[in-house]
N, CA, C and O atoms as CSV, one atom per row, in Angstrom:
chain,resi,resn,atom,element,x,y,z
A,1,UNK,N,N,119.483,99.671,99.284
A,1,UNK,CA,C,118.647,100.466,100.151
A,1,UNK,C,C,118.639,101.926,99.695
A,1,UNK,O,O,117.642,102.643,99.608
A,2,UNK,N,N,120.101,102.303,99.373
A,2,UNK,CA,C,119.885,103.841,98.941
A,2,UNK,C,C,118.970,103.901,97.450
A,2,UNK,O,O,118.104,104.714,97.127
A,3,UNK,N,N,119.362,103.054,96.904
A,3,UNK,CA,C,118.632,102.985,95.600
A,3,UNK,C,C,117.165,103.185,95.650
A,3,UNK,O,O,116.658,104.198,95.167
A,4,UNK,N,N,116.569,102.392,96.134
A,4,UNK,CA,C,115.150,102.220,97.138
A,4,UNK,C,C,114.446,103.843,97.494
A,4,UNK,O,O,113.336,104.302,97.225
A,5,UNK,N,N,115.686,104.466,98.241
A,5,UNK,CA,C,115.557,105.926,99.191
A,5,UNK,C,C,115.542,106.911,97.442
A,5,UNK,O,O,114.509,107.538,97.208
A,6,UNK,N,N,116.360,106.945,96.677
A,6,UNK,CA,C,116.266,107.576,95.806
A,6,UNK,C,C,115.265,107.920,94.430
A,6,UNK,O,O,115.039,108.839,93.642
A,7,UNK,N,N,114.781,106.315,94.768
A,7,UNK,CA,C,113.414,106.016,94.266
A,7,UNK,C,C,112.092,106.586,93.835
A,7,UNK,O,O,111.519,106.934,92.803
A,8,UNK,N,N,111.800,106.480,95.675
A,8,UNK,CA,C,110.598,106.890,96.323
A,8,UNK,C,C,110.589,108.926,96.775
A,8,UNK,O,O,109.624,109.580,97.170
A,9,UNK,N,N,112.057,109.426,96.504
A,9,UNK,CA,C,112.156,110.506,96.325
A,9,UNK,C,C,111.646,111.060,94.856
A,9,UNK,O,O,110.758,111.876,94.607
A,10,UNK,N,N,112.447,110.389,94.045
A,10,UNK,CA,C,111.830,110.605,92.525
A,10,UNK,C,C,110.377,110.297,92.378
A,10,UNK,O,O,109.830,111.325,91.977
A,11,UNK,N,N,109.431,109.240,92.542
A,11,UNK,CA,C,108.285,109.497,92.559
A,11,UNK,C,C,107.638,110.474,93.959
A,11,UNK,O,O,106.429,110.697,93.894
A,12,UNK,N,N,108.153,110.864,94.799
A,12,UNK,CA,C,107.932,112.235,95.709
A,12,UNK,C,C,107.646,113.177,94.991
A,12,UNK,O,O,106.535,113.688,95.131
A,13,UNK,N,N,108.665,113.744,93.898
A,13,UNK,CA,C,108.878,114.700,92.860
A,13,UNK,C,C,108.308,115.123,91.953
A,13,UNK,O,O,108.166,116.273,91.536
A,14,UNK,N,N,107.852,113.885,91.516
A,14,UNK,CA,C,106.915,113.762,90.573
A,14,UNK,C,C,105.642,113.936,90.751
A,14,UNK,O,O,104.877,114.667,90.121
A,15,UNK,N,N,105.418,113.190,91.698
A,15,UNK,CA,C,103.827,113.195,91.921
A,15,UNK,C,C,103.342,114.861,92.842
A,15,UNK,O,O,102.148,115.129,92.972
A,16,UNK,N,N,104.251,115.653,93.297
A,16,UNK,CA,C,104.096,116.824,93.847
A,16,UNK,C,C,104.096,117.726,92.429
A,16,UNK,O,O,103.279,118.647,92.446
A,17,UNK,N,N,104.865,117.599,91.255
A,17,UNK,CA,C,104.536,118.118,90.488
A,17,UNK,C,C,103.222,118.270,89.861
A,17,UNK,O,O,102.866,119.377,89.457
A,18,UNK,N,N,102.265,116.938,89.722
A,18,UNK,CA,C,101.331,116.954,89.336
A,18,UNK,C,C,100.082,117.085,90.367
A,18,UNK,O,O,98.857,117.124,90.257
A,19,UNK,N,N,100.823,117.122,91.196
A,19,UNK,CA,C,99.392,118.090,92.030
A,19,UNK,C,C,99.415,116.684,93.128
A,19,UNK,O,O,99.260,117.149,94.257
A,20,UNK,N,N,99.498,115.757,93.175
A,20,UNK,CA,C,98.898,114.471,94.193
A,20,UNK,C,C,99.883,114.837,95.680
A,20,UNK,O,O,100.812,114.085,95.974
A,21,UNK,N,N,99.559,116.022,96.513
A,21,UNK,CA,C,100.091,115.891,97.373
A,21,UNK,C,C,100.244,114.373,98.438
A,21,UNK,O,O,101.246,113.892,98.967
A,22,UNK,N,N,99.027,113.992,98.453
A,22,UNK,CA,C,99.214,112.947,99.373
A,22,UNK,C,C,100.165,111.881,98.906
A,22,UNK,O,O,101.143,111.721,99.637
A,23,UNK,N,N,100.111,111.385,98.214
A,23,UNK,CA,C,101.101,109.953,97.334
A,23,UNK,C,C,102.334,111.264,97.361
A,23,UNK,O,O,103.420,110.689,97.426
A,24,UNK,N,N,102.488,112.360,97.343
A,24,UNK,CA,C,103.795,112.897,97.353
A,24,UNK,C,C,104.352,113.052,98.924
A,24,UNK,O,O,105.571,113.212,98.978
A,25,UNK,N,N,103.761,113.035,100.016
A,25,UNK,CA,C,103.941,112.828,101.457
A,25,UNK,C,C,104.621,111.388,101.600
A,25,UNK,O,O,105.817,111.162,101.783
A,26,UNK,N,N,103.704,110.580,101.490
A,26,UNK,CA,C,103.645,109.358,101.654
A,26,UNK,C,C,104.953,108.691,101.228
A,26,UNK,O,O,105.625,108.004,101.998
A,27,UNK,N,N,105.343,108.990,99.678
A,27,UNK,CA,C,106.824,108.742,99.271
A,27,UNK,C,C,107.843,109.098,99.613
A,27,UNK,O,O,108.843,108.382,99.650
A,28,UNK,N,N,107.765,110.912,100.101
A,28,UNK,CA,C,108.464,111.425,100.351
A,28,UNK,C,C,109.072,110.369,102.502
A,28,UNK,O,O,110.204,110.202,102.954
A,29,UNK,N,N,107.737,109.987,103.110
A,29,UNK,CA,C,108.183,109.586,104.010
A,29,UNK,C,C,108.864,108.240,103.729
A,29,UNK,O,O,109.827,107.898,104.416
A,30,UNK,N,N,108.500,107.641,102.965
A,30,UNK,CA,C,109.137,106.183,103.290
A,30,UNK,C,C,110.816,106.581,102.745
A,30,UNK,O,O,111.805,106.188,103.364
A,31,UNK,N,N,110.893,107.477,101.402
A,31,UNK,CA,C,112.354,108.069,100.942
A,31,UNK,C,C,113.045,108.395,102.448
A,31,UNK,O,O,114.213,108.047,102.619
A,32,UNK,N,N,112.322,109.056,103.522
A,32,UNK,CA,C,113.452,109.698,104.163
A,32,UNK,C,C,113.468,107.996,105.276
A,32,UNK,O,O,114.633,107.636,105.447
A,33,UNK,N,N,112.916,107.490,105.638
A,33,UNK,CA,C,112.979,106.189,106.793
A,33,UNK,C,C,113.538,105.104,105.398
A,33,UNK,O,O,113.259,103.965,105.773
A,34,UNK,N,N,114.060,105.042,104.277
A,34,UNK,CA,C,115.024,104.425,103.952
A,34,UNK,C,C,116.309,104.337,103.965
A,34,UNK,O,O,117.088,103.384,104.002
A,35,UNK,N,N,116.489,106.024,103.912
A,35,UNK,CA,C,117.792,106.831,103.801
A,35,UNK,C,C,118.147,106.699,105.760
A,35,UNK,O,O,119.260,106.418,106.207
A,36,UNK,N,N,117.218,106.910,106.412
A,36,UNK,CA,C,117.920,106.754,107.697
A,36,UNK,C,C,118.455,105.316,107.762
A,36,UNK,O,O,119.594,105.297,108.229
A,37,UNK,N,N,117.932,103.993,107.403
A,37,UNK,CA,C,118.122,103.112,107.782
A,37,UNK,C,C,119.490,102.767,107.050
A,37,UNK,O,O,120.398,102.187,107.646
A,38,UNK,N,N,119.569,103.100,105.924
A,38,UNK,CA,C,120.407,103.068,104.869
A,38,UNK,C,C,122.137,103.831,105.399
A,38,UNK,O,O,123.263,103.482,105.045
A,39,UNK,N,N,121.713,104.940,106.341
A,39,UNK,CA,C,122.881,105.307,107.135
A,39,UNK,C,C,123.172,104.551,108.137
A,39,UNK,O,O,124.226,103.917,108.166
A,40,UNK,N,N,122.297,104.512,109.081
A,40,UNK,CA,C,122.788,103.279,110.211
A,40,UNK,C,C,123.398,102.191,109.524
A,40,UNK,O,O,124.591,102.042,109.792
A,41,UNK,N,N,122.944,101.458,108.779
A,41,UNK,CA,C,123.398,100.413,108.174
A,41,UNK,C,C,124.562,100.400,107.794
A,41,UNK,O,O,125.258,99.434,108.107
A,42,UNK,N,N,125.127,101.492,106.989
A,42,UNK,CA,C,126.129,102.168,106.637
A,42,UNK,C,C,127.586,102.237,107.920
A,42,UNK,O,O,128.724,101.771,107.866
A,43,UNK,N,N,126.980,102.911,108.812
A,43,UNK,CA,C,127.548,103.102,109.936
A,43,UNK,C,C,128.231,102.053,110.498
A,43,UNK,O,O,129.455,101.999,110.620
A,44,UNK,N,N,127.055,100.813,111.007
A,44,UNK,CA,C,127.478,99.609,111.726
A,44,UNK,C,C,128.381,99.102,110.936
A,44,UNK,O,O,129.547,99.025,111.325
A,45,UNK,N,N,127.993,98.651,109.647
A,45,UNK,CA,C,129.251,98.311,109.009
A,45,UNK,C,C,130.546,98.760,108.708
A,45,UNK,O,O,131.378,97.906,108.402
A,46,UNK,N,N,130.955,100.252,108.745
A,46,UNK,CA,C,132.338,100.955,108.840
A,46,UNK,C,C,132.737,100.090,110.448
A,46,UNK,O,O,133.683,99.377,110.781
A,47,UNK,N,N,131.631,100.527,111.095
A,47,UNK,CA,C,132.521,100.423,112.309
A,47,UNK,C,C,132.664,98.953,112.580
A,47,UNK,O,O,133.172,98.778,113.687
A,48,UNK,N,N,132.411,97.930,111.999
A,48,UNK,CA,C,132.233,96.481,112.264
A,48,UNK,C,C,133.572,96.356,111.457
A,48,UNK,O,O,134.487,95.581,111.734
A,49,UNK,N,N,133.543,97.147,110.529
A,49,UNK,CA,C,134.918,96.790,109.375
A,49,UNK,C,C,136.169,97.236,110.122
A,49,UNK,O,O,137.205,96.581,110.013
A,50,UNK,N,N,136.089,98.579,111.048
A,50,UNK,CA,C,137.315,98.644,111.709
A,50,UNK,C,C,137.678,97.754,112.725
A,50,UNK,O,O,138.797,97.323,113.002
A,51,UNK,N,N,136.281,97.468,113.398
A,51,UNK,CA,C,137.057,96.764,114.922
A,51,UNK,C,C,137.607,95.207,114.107
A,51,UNK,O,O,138.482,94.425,114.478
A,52,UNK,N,N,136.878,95.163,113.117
A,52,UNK,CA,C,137.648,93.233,112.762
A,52,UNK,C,C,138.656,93.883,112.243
A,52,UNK,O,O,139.552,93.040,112.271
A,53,UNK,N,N,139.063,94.775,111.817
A,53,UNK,CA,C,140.740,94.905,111.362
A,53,UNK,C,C,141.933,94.941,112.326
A,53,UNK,O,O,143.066,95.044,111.855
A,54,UNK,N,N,141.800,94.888,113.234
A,54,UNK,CA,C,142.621,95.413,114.458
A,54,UNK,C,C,142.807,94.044,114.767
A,54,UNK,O,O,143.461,93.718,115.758
């Protein structure tokens, strides 16, 4: 998933360099609603990993 988020940032980057604001929005949004999901995800699982340790 982060891979995914880091992705769609790099073509964000890119394509703002060359002028295509819109396809640079557009990437730039799905980069950041990967990276959120990519934390929650993150999250549930620490905390799923502590309570089964106990």
């Amino acid at each position: 998933m982060l891979h995914y988020a880091l992705v769609f940032f790099i073509i964000a980057i890119i394509a703002a360099v060359f002028g295509f604001s819109g396809l640079a929005s557009g990437a730039a949004g799905i980069a950041k609603i990967l990276f959120v999901v990519f934390l929650v995800m993150a999250i549930v699982s620490f905390a799923v990993n502590l309570l089964r340790g106990r």
